[in-house]
C-alpha angles and dihedrals in degrees: 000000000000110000114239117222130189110214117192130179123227095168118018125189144140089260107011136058152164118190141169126237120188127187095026118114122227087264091061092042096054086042094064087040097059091032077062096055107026112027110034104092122220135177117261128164105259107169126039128212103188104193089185130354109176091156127107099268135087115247094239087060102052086044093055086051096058090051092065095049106109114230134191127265135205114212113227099021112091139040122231106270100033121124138206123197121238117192133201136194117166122156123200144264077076151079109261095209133182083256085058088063108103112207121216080209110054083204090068118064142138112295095211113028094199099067102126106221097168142358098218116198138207106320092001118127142174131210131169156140124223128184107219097207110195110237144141135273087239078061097041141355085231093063099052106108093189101077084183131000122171137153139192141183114290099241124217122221127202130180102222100182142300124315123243107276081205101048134096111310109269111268123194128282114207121204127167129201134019123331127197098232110216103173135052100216103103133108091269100062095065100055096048107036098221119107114224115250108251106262097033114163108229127175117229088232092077088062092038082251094289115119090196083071097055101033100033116182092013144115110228130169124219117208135162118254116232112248097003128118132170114218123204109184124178118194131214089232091255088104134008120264081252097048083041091056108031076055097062092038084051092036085053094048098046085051092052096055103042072063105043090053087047083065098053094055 
């Protein structure tokens, strides 16, 4: 029986993302999470060539710098393993920036062009050649596309009547994240008119994370609901929040039925 999963986005962009999945268990969910991080491979310069290096910095550590440059990486065409070969030649006095960096594949770059690698001065210069090797973040930090990836349980919040005029004064309610918002009676109904659906995603942000804000005066109660986590992911630049994340789903199927087919043996 093939599980079924809603995904809904709350906040949708090239490298950064939050999105809703219904229907998954906290083992799935940390699965993706850790696929993300650990088993989606990228591009990263792994060995140096310096031609010439007359700056004032030593070559392990420019080399440890252009490790860290994102690049992109097109899924599907390259094997794990495979290289592709990235020259430099900058000469002071001058900036040697990411954008600097000249690709033998028209398809790898950069990802960011601003990344600044060396300030060269007068009759400085600095000439090399790097080998960018595809791998995985379980094998390096630099390889891990997903910079931060996290997920928690999506919260309910209910408004379950008024709070006791003559009770203690209101104090703040904190609440990060993202809540499913089941009832209308809150400060923003009443400026714009329109009641929210039942089940509206909202971002605490738009409260400045204080429920006594958006339900001022009330009485609401705040539970998890069951199967439901909100992702936010955050990538490197070297793949798209979608490529980042089709990658891991693909990356945890691939792993169940290598083992699936293990068992039957």
């Amino acid at each position: 029986m093939t599980e079924q999963y809603e995904v809904e986005f709350v906040e949708r962009g090239d490298r950064e993302a939050r999105f809703l999945v219904r229907g998954a268990t906290p083992a799935f969910a940390n699965g993706i999470r850790r696929a993300i991080v650990a088993d989606v491979p990228t591009l990263s310069i792994d060995t140096v060539r310096f031609v010439e290096n007359s700056s004032v910095m030593f070559d392990e550590q420019l080399a440890l710098r252009l490790g860290l440059v994102p690049l992109s990486t097109p899924l599907g065409e390259f094997e794990e393993g495979d290289t592709v070969t990235l020259s430099l030649d900058v000469s002071g006095p001058a900036t040697a920036y990411s954008g600097d960096l000249v690709s033998s594949d028209e398809m790898v770059r950069p990802a960011d062009e601003n990344v600044p690698i060396i300030e060269l001065k007068d009759d400085q210069r600095l000439e090399l050649e790097a080998d960018a090797v595809l791998s995985t973040g379980k094998d390096h930090a630099k390889h891990q596309g997903g910079v931060a990836v996290g997920y928690r349980h999506l919260q309910r919040v209910e408004v379950v009547g008024d709070r006791d005029e003559y009770g203690d004064a209101e104090e703040t309610n904190i609440l990060r994240g993202v809540i499913e918002e089941r009832e209308a009676e809150h400060a923003s109904a009443g400026s714009s008119g329109d009641a929210p659906r039942d089940g509206e995603l909202i971002p605490t942000e738009e409260f400045d994370h204080d429920l006594t804000e958006r339900y001022p005066g009330k009485e609401v109660e705040v539970h998890d609901v069951p199967n439901a986590f909100v992702f936010h992911v955050e990538t490197d630049g070297s793949l798209t929040i979608d490529e980042i994340v089709t990658a891991a789903a693909d990356s945890i199927e691939s792993r169940a039925d290598e083992l699936k087919q293990a068992v039957q043996l």
